[in-house]
N, C-alpha and C positions, 0 to 999 in steps of 0.2 A: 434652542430647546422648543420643540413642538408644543402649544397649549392646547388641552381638550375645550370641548364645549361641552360642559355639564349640565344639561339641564333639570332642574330641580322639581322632577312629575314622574307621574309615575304612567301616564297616556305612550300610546306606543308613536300614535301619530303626530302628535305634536313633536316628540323628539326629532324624528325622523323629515319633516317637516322645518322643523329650524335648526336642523345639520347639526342636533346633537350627539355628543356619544353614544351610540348603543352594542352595544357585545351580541352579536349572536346567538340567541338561541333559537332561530328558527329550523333549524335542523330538527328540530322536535317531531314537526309534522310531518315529515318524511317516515319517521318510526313510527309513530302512533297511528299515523291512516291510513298504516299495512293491515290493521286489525285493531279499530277501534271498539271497545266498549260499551251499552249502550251507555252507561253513566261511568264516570272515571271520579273518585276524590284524591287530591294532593295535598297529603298536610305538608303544612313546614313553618317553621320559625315566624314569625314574625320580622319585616324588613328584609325578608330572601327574595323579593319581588315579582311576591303571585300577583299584584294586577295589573303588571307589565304586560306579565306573560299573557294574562286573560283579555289584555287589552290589544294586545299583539296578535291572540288568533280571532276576535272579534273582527280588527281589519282585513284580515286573510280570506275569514268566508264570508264576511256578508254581503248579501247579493244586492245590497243597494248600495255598494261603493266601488269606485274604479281606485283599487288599490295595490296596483304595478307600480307605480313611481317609489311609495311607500317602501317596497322589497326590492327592489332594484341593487343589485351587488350583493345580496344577501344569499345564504348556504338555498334556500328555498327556492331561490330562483333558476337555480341552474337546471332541477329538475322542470322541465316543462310540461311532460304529460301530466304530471302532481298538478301543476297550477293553473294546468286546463281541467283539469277534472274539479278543483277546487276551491281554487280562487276565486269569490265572490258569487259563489255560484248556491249558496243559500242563508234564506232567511239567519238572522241569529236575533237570541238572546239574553241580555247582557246585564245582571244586576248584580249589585254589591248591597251586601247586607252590612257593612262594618261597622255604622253609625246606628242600626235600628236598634233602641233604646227607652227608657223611660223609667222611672219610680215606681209604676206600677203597670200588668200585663196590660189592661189596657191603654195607660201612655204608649204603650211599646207598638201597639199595635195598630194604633192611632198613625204613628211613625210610619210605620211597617206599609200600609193603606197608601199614605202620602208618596215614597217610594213605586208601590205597583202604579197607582193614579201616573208618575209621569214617564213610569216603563212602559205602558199602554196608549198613553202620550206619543208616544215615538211611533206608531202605528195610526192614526187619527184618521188617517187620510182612505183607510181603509173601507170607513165607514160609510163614504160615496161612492164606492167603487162600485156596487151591487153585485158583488162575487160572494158573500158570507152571508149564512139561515139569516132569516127575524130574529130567530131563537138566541144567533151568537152575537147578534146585533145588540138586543137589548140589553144581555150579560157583557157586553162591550161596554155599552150606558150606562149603566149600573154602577161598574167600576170607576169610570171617568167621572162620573157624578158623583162619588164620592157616595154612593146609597147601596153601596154591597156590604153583603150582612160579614157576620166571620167563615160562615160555610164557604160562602162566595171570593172572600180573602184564601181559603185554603186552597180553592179550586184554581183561584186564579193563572196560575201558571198553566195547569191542565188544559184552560178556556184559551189562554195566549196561542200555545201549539196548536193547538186545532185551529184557530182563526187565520194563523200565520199559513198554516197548511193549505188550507181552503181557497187563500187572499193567492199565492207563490205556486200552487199545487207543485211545492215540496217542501218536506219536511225540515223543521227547523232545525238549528244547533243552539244546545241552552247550556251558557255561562253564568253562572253563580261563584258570587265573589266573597269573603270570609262568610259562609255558610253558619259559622260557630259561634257568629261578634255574639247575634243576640241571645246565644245561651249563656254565656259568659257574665255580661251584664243582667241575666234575670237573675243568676246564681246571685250576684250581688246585691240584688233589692228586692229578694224575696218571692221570686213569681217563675221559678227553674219550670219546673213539673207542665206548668199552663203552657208555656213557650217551647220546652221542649216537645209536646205532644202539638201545638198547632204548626209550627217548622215539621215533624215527620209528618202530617197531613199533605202540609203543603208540599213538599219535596216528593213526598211518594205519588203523589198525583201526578206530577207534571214528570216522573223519570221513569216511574215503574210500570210496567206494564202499557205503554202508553206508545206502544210501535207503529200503528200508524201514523201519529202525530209528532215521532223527535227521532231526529237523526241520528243523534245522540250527546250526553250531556257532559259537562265538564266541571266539578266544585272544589274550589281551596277553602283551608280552613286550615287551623292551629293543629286541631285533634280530632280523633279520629273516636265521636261520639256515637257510641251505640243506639238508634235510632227505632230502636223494636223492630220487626220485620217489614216494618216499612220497606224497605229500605236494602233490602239483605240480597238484592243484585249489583251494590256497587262495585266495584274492579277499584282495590285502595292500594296507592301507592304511597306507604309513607316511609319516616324515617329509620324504622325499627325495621323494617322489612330488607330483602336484598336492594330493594330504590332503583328499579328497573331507569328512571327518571333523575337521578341523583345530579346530573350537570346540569338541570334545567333551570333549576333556582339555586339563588346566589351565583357566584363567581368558582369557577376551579381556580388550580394554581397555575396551570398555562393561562386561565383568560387575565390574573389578576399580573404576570410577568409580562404580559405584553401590553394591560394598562400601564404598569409602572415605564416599559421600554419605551412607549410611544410620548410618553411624557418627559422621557429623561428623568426620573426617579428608582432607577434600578435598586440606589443602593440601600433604599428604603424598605426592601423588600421584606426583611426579618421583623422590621415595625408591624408593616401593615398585617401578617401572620400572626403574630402576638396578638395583635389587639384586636383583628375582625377576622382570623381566620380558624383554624382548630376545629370547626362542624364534622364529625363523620358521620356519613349518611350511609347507611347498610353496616356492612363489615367493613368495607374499606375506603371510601371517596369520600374526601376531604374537600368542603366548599369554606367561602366566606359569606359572609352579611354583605348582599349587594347594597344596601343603601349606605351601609356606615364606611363601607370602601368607598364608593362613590362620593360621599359627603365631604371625607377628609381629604381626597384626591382632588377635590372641587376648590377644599381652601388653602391645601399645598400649595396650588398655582398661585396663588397669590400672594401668601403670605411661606414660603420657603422652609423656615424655621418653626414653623408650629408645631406643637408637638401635639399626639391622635388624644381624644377625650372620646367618652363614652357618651353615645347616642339614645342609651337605655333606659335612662335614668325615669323618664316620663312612661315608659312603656310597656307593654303588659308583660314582659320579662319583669321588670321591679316591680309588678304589683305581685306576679304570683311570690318572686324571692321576699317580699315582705307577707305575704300570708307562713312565712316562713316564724314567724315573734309576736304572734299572739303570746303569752305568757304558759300556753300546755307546751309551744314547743320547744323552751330550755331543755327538755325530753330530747330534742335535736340538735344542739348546738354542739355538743361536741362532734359530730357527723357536719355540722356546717364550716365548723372552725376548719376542720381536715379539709375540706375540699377547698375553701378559700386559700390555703397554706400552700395548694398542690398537690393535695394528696386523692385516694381513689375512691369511693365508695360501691361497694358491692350492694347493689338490690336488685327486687323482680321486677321486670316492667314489664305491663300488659299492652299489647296492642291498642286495645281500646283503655278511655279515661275519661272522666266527666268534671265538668266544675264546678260540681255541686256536694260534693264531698272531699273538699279540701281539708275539714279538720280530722281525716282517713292520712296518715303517714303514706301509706303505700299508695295511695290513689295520687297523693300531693307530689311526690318523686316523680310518678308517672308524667303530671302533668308539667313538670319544669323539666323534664327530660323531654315531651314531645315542645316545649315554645321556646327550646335553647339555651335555656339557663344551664344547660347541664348536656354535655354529650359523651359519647363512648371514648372512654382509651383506649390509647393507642397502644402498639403492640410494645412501643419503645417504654411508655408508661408504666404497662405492665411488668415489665422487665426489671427499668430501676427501682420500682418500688417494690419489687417482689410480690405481685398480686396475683390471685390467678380465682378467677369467677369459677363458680360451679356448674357446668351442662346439664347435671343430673336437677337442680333446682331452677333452670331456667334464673339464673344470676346473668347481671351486666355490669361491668363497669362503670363505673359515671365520674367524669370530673367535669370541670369549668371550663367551655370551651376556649376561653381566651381574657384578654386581661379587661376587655369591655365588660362583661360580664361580670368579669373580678371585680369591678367596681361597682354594679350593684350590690353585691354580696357585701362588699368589704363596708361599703355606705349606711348599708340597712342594719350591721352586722353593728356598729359606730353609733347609729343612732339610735339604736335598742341598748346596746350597752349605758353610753352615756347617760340615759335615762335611769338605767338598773343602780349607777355609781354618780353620787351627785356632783361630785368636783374631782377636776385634773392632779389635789392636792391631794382628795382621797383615794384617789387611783394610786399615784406615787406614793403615797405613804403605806398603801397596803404591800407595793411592791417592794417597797426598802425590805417591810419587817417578814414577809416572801425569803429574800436571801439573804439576811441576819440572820434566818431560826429563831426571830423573837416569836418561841408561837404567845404568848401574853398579848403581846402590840396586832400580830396577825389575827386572832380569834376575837378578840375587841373591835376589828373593822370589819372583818367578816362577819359580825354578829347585826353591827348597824344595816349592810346591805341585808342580810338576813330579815330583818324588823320589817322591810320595805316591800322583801318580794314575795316571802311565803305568806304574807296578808293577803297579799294580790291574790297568786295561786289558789290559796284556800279557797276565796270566795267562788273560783270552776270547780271545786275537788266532785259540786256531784255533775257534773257534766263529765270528769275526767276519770273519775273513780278512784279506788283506792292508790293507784298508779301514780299521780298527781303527784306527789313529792315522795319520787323514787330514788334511789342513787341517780339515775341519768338527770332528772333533774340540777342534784345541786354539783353534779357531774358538769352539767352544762354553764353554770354560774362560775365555775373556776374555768373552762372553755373559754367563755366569752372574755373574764379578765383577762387572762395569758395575750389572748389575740389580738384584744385592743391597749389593753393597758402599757403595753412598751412595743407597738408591732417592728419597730425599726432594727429593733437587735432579738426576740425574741421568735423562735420557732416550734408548734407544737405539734407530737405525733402521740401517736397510742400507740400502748407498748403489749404483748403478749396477747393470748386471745379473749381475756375479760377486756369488758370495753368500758370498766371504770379507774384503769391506769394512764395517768397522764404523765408526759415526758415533756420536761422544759428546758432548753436549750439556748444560754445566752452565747453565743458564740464569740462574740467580740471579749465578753471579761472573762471566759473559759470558766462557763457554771452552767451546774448542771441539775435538774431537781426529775426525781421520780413522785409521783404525785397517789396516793392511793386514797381512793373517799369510801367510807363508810355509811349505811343510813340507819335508824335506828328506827322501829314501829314503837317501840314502848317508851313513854314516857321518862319512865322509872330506870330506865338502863342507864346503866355509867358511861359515860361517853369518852371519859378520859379512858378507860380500859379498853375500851371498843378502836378507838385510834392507836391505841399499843398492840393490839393483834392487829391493825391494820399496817405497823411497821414491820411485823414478823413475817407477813404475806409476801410484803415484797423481797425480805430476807430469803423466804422459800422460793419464791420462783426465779427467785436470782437475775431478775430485770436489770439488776445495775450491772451486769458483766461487763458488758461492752463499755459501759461507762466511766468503770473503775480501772481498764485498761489503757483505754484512753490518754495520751500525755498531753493531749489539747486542754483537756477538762483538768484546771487544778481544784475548781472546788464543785463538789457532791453530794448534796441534800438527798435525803429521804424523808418525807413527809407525810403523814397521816393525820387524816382530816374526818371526824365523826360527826355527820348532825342528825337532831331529830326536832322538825319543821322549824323554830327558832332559834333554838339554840343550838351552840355548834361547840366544839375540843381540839385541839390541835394539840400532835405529836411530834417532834421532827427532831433528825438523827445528823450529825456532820459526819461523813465518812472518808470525805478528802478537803483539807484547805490548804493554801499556799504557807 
């Protein structure tokens, strides 16, 4: 059995360099430098390995390195006249934004400075040459010295091309690398707006309209942030779109059969797909997560029997899936619960998304559909679950692309709950009196969780409006227990097209529960009456058909469940027991 050499970076040269694995994607350049772009953006996932890529064409063009040995065997090299026209035959430059960060805009920018100081660094030598003004000289000092104002900070990439221009007399190629980290991180401490507006300075300076000075540019990022018109000649290639680029980042499932073949892991194949593959990109090209394939394919070798774990847990996929349980979004868990379970969700998603409006539902889906959390079904999806998205309202699909995933979801999902329910004892006893029909025993523990969480909620109700403790709220609270409170034998779906009927499915003991919530505005309303038209409802739409036909299912609840904010009513009806 053959062993790879894995190396654990994400630099192009180094791999290649200490004869480690690398998958081809240099066939890229062949396509793209029939008609490049001035500016190109590439979103995609997180861990699909944009700084491979960007590191891989950094060594390609830039005209200060002899970088044949580097592509030697590779798809690039066969064409020749491409690598005589191109290969190292201009300036490049090359920055990663993914760390520029801080508490507040100017920590951020402080960072931000420190980064340009040792990108302009890597040019130094310039400054003896006597080829470049006084003029770009001094703004050269200025930067190096650490005494550029913030104008000076926006320009900087503008003043680079042109120096670079002047220093080569040829135009540069500029690589920018997570283009998004630092909006992402302002969103988070407060300082979006200031960051967002000095990033479109800065990027529009140094891409847009700047054709004497850049060859042309290339930027990754997560999402595809609407940058005001700064900005508004980029050429974007992202996920939502047909993905002109779609095998360029991550792995396909040829390149991932012939990792597994060259390893002697074929029969592994269906693992590795489960758990790092499922991405579709456009309508239809199905990649994996290059780094979490690569990770586990690195400890295969060594440890044979290991079984795959999720890579995600630390990363900006779990943080956006926990901006998922701030306490407005019980409003979401039953839509969470479903897609954890396998199942579809139907929403709109915009091209563009920001992350600065994440407690926006529709902006937040957008944004865990563009960093992975969440990709398109499949046509096979759609099918067995009988879904079918609307054209006319620009509707998508979305499930979990894989079981990596599934584990943040299901982790975050575990420890939001756990939290909502204070012991394993109170979980199982809510559940016992669940399939008993004691609603007494059931309404008494639902009442205690009750005590705990609409206190919470209230204290947002005016940030969340009247909305705040709606049916999908405590809709969500019977969600979460179902999903967590027995997930081993328990499965939940929504039934008809109200989206406050819950279906619970023990399969192993053949039980089965229809689930209808009620919520009440008024005080003064009866609640126990209000849960009795909520059992007739189900009687009218005749949700249990399929259930009562069923010879799997010997036993069949019907349930109705009324609250209004703490206090709650349970009704429940036995329609089949053994």
């Amino acid at each position: 059995m053959a062993k790879l050499n894995i190396i654990n970076t994400d630099n192009f040269a180094r791999t290649r360099l200490g004869n480690g694995y690398y998958v081809d994607k240099t066939g890229f350049l062949e396509k793209f430098l029939r008609a490049p772009a001035d500016a190109t953006l590439f979103t995609r996932p997180r861990l699909f390995g944009k700084t491979m890529f960007l590191s891989m064409l950094e060594e390609f063009f830039d005209i200060a390195k002899d970088s044949r040995k580097l592509f030697e065997g590779l798809a690039v090299s066969a064409n020749r006249e491409l690598c005589a026209q191109w290969m190292n035959q201009y300036p490049v430059i090359f920055l990663s934004l993914r760390n520029v960060s801080g508490r507040t805009f100017a920590d951020a920018l402080a960072f931000f400075s420190y980064r340009i100081v040792r990108l302009f660094g890597h040019y130094s030598e310039i400054l003896s040459s006597g080829k470049i003004s006084a003029r770009d000289r001094m703004l050269f000092e200025d930067i190096i010295n650490q005494s550029a104002t913030e104008a000076g900070l926006r320009n900087s990439l503008k003043i680079l091309t042109r120096i670079l221009t002047e220093y080569y007399q040829k135009q540069p190629i500029v690589l920018v690398d997570d283009y998004d980290a630092p909006i992402a991180r302002a969103a988070e401490n407060g300082y979006y707006d200031e960051m967002l507006d000095f990033l479109h300075g800065f990027l529009s300076a140094g891409l847009k309209t700047n054709w004497d000075n850049l060859k042309f540019g290339i930027i990754t990022g997560r999402l595809h942030i609407p940058l005001q018109s700064g900005l508004n000649n980029l050429d974007v290639d992202d996920i939502t779109t047909t993905c002109r680029y779609a095998d360029v980042f991550g792995f396909t499932q040829g390149e991932v059969d012939k990792l597994l073949c060259d390893v002697g892991f074929s029969e592994k194949r269906e693992v590795f797909r489960d758990w790092y593959g499922g991405y579709r990109l456009g309508d239809k090209t199905e990649v994996y997560s290059l780094w979490s394939t690569m990770q586990y394919l690195r400890d295969l070798q060594a440890y044979p029997t290991l079984e795959p774990e999720s890579n995600a847990h630390d990363s900006s996929q779990s943080f956006f899936v926990k901006k998922l349980f701030p306490d407005e979004y019980l409003e979401m868990a039953a839509e969470i619960a479903n897609l954890v379970l396998g199942g579809v969700l139907l929403k709109r998603i915009p091209r563009t998304s920001t992350y600065k409006n994440l407690d926006f539902s529709a902006n937040l889906w957008a944004v865990l559909y563009q960093c992975g959390c969440l990709t398109r079904a499949s046509k096979e999806q759609l099918q067995s679950l009988d879904v079918s998205p609307n054209p006319a309202r620009d509707e998508m699909a979305l499930v979990i692309p894989n079981e990596e995933i599934r584990t943040v979801f299901w982790y975050t999902v575990s420890t939001w709950y756990r939290d909502t329910v204070d012991t394993e004892q109170q979980r199982r006893a809510l559940l016992d009196a669940f399939w008993q029909a004691d609603t007494e025993g059931f309404r008494n523990k639902l009442h205690a969780i009750l005590l705990k969480n609409v206190k919470r909620s209230e204290a947002k109700a005016s940030a969340l409006s009247a909305k705040a403790l709606s049916e999908n709220f405590f809709h969500g609270l019977l969600a979460g227990f179902f999903l967590v409170g027995c997930p081993q034998i328990l499965s939940f779906t929504e039934v008809s097209d109200r989206s406050y009927d819950l279906q619970v499915l023990d399969n192993r003991a053949g039980r089965a529960a229809i689930v209808e919530v009620r919520r009440a505005f008024d005080e003064r309303e009866d609640l126990l009456r209000l849960a009795e038209t909520g059992l007739k409802q189900i009687e009218k739409n005749r949700n249990n058909a399929r259930l009562l036909s069923d010879s799997s299912v010997k036993t069949l609840l019907h349930w109705s469940i009324a609250f209004c904010k703490k206090r709650c009513e349970a009704k429940a009806l036995i329609l089949k027991h053994p």
